[in-house]
Every structure is written in C-alpha cells, then in structure tokens.
C-alpha positions as CSV (number, residue, x, y, z in Angstrom):
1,X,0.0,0.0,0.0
2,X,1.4,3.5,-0.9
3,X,-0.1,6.5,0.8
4,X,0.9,10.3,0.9
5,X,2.2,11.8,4.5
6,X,0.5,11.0,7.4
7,X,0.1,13.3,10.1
8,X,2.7,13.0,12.7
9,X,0.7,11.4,15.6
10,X,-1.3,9.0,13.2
11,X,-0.2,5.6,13.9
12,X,-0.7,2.5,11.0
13,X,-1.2,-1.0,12.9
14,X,0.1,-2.2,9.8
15,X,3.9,-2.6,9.2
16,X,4.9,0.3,7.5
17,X,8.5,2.1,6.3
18,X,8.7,5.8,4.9
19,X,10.3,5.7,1.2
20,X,11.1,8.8,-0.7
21,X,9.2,7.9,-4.1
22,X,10.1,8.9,-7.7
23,X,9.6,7.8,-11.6
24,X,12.6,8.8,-14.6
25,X,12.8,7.0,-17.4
26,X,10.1,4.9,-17.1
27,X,11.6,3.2,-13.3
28,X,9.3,4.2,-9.9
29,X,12.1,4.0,-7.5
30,X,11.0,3.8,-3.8
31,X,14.0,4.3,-1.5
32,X,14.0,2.9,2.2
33,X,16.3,4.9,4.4
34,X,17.7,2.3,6.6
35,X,17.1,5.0,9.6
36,X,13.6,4.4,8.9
37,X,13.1,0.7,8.8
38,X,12.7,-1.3,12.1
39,X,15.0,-3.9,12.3
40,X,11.7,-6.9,12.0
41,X,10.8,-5.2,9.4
42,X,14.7,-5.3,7.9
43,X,14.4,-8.9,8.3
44,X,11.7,-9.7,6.6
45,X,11.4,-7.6,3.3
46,X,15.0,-6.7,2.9
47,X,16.9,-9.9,3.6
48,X,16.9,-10.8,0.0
49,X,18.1,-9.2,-3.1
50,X,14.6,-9.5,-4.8
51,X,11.1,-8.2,-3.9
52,X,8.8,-10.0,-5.2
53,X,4.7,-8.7,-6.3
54,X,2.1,-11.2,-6.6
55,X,-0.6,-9.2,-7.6
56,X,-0.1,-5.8,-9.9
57,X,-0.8,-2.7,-7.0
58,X,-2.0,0.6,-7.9
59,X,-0.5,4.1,-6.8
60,X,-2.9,6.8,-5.9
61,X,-3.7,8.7,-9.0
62,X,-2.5,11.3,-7.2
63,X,0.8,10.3,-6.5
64,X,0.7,9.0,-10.2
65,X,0.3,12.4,-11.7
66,X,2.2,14.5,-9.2
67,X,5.8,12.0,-10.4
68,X,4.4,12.5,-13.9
69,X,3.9,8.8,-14.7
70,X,1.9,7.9,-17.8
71,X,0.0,5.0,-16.2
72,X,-0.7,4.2,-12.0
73,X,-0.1,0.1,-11.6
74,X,2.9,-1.8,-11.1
75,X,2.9,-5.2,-11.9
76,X,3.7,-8.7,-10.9
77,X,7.2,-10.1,-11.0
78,X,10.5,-10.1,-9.3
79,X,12.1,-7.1,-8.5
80,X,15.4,-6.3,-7.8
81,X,16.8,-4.5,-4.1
82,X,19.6,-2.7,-4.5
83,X,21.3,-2.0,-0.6
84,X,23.1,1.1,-0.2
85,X,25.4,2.0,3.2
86,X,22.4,4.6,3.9
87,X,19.5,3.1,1.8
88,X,17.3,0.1,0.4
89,X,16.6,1.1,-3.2
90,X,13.5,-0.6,-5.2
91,X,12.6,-0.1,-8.8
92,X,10.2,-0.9,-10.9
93,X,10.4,-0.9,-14.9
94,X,6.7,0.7,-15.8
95,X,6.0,-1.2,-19.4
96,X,4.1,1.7,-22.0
C-alpha cells in the first residue's frame, strides 16, 4: 500500500516504512532509508536481493500524476533490491 504523508501522531497498525518515491525514465524508485526501517521489518522484506509482487498494486492517481507517470499500476514479477550504506533502493520498470 502507498499512501501520501501522514500526520505526525497517526499511527498505521500495519507494518509500515517511509520511502522517498520517484519515476525517470520509465523506473518508480522507492528508496527505504535504513534510519527508517525497524529492524523486523529489515528482516523480513529486505533480507533478500529480490522483492517479489504477486498481484499488480496501484498508486494513488495522485501520486501518479504529481511523479508524472503515464500510467498508475505496477505489476507482478521479481524485483530487484539494491542496498546502499544509507539506503534500500526498489525499482520498478513501468512497461508503455
């Protein structure tokens, strides 16, 4: 699930990570500062290199239009994590 900025004393009971979010040349990049990430969390989505989606997810239109991407879903497949010192980088190629 991607959603905008919360307000600072909204809690999710959800497991959740902030990610700075943007699209260039046709790849959405979601990067995970490690600062951010709780260390269960770590364990469990960033132990391997690949992320996989089972079912194609849509961003908000919102979101969508304000990174300027020409469509709003992401879908299925195995996606590569790319670990930084500072940083858990995710991309997905958008297909036209």
């Amino acid at each position: 699930m991607v959603m905008h900025k919360l307000p600072p004393d909204h809690l999710l009971k959800c497991p959740n990570a902030p990610a700075w979010i943007s699209f260039e040349n046709g790849l959405l990049d979601f990067r995970f500062p490690k600062s951010d990430v709780l260390r269960q969390d770590v364990l469990i989505r960033f132990c391997s290199p690949w992320f996989l989606v089972q079912e194609s997810f849509q961003l908000p239109r919102y979101t969508a239009r304000r990174l300027g991407m020409p469509k709003h879903w992401v879908q299925p497949g195995l996606y590569t994590i790319e670990e930084t010192a500072k940083e858990w980088l995710l991309s997905f190629r958008l297909q036209a």
